[in-house]
N, C-alpha and C positions, 0 to 999 in steps of 0.2 A: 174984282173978287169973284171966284167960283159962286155958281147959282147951285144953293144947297137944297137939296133933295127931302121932301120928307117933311115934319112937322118940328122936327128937332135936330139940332148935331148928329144925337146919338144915333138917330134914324136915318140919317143921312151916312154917313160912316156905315153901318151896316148892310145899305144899299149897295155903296160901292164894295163892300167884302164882297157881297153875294155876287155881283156883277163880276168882278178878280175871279171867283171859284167857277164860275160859269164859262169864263172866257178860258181859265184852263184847262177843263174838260175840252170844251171846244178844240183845242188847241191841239193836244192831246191825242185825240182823234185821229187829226188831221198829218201828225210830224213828230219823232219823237224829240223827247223832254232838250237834247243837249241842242238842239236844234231851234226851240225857240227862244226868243230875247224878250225883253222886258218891252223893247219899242211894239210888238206884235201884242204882249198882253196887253198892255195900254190902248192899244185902238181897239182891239176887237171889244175890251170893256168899256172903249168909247172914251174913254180920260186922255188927257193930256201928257205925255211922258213925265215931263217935269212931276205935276201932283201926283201918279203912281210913287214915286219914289218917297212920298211924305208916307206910304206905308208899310215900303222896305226899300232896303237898299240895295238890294240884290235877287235875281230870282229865287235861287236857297231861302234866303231872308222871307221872301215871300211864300213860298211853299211850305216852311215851317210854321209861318202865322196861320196862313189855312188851315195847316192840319190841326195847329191848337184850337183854332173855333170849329174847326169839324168834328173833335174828338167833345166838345164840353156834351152835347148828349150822350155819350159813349159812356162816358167817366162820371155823368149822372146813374145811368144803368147800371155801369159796376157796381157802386158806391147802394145804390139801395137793394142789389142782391147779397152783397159782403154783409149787408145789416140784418138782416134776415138768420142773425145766431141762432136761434131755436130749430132750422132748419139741418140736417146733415152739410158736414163741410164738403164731402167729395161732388155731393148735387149741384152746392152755391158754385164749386172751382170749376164743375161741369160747364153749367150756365154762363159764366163770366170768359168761360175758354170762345165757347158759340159768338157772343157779343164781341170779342175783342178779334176773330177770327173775319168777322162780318165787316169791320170796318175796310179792310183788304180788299172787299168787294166794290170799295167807291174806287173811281176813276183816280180821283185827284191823291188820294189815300194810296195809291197803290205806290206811288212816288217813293213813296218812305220803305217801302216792305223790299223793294224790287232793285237788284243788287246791279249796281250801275244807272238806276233809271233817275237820279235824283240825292237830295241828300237824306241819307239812311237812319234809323233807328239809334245808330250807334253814334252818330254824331248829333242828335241831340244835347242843348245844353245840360246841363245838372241843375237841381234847384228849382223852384219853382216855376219857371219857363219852359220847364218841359213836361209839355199836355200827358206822359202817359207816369208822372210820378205819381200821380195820386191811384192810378190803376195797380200800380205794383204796389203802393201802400194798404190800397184794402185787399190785394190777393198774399200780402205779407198777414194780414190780421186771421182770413179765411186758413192757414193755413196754419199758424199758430192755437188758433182754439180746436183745429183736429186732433194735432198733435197732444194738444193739452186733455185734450177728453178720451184719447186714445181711440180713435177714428182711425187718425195717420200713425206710422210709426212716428217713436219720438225725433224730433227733430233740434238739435241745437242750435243749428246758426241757422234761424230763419232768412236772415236778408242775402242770405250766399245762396240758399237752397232756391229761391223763387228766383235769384239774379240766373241762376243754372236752369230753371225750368222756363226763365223768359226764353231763354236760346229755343228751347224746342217750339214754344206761341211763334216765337217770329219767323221759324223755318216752315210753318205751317202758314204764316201771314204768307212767305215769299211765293211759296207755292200757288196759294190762292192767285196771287195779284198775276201768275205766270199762268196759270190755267182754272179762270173762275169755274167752272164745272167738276173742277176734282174739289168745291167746296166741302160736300156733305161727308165724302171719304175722307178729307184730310181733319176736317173736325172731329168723327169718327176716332181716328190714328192718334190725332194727340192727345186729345184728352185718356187715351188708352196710356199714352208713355207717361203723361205728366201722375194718374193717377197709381200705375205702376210704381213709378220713383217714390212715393209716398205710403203703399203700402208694408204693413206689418212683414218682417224678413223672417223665412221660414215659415 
């Protein structure tokens, strides 16, 4: 039996994520994405091939687990700017545009943003297994009490309007992950178009 790490299971398991997200970076670095196998992530996090696979079956598989435990302080951060109703909506969707642009800036992160480098945004599952639903649900909320307070012009179909204005967060993710140094500008540019899209016409 594996010599488990840690004081617990649970600590043990989270060792080896951290060690998996470490050894990607790494990785990363060194060779791109289509180039590495599952046997290279395995040694360099020091596992066995065999138990890697007990936490995905696949590098994709793996890559998108990462990003789900990389995004949960992300989707904390949203989640208590969306709550902050008392505040102006254009400030909170500001703010949350910064946060969700920053994630783009991680190594391992940039996988999902960066077209061909991994598997993308778009191929996410549906449903609960995919780390950025809860994001688009409080920028679905942020975006409806503008409307409703008359901040934003009205808007009817909330979940179409935000699913249209992810397009332009993620061309601003892609950006980023292709050239981290145009971050301040590209954050700058969107949040210009997303708030545009939302203002009073005429």
């Amino acid at each position: 039996m594996p010599r488990i790490r840690g004081a617990s299971l649970e600590e043990h398991h989270a060792l080896v994520w951290s060690d998996l997200a470490g050894a990607l970076r790494e990785l990363l670095a060194e060779q791109d994405y289509g180039a590495i196998t599952m046997g290279h992530i395995a040694a360099r996090a020091g596992l066995a091939r065999n138990t890697l696979y007990n936490y995905a079956a696949d590098k994709d598989a793996l890559v998108l687990a990462l990003t789900h435990r990389a995004t949960r302080p992300t989707v904390a951060r949203v989640t208590a700017v969306a709550d902050r109703s008392g505040e102006p909506a254009a400030a909170r969707l500001e703010e949350i545009i910064g946060i969700v642009l920053g994630m783009s800036t991680d190594q391992a992160m940039q996988l999902i943003f960066r077209p061909g480098g991994g598997p993308p945004v778009t191929e996410m599952p549906d449903g609960p297994e995919n780390p950025f639903r809860e994001i688009v649900a409080d920028v679905q909320r942020v975006v409806a009490e503008g409307s409703a307070r008359g901040e934003f012009r009205r808007v009817d179909d909330v979940p179409l309007t935000v699913e249209l204005l992810s397009g332009v967060v993620r061309a601003g993710a892609e950006r980023v992950s292709r050239d981290p140094a145009a971050f301040t500008e590209t954050v700058r540019a969107t949040r210009e178009v997303v708030l545009a899209s939302l203002a009073h016409r005429g």
